[in-house]
C-alpha positions in Angstrom: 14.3 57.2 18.3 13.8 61.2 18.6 16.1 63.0 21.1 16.0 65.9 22.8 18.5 68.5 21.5 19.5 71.9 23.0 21.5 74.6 20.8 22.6 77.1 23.3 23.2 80.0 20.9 25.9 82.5 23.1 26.5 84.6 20.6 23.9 87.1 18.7 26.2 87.0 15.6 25.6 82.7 15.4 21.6 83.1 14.6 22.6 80.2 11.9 21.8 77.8 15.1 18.3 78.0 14.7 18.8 76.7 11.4 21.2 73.7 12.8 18.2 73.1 15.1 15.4 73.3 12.4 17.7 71.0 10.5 17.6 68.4 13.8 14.1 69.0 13.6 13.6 68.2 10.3 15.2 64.7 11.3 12.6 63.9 13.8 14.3 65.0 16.7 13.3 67.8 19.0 15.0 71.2 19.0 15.1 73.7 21.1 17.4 76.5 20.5 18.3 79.1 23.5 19.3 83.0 22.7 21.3 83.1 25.9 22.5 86.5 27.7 19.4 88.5 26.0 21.4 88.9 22.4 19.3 88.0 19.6 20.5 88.0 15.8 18.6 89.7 13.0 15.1 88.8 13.0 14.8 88.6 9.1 11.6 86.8 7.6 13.9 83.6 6.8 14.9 83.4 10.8 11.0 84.1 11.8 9.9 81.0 9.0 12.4 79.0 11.1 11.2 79.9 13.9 7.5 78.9 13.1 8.7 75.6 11.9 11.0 74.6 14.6 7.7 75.2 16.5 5.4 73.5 14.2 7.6 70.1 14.6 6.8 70.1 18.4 10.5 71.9 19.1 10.3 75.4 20.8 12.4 78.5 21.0 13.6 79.9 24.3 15.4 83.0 25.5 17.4 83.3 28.8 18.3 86.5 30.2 15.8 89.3 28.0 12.0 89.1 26.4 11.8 89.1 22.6 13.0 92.4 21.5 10.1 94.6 19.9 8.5 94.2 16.5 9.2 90.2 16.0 6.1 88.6 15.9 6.8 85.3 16.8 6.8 83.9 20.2 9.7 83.7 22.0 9.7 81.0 25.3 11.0 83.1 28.2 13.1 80.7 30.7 15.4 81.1 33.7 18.8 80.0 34.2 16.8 77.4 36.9 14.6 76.4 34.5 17.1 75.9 31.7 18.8 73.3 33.9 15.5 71.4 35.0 15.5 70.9 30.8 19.1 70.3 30.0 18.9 66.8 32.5 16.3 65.7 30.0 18.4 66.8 26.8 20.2 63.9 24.9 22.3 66.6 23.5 23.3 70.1 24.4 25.5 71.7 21.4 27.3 74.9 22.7 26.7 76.9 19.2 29.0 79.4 18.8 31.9 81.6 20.6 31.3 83.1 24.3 30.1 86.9 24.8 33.4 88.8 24.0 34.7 91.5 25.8 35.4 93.9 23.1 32.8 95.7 21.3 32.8 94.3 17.6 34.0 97.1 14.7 31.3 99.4 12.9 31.4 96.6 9.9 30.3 93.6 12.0 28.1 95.4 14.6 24.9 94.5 12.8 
């Protein structure tokens, strides 16, 4: 039986959970990934394939807090904090993916 599965992604250096999620997908569940607090991770062209599949497989891609930033050409499913509850009481499974927003800026090296 499919179930519904949330990745709430805190973190923009933990863009691997759209991977986790197309994984899920891939296993006939749905997967919906959320880029919480508007931080995204590096859009490269192996994130935007994921993207389209996860989408493809009836899953979806949301962002709380901030649109798509500029130039990715894949859609991006804006939702509130309101409306990201409404879905999480229909989720089987909400994975936290990654650590909380830190504090501290990151050094030079791991900025990117």
């Amino acid at each position: 039986m499919s179930k519904k599965i949330y990745f709430l992604v805190q973190n923009r250096m933990y863009g691997d959970g759209v991977r986790s999620a197309l994984g899920q997908a891939v296993e006939n569940h749905y997967a919906y990934p959320v880029f919480m607090y508007g931080e995204f991770p590096r859009f490269s062209e192996y994130m935007l394939e994921n993207i389209s599949w996860i989408k493809d497989m009836e899953g979806d891609v949301l962002t709380m807090g901030a649109d798509a930033p500029e130039g990715v050409d894949v859609e991006l499913t804006p939702v509130t904090l309101e409306e990201l509850g409404e879905r999480l009481r229909e989720a089987d499974v909400i994975i936290p993916y990654g650590l909380p927003k830190q504090k501290k800026a990151p050094p030079p090296a791991c900025a990117e």
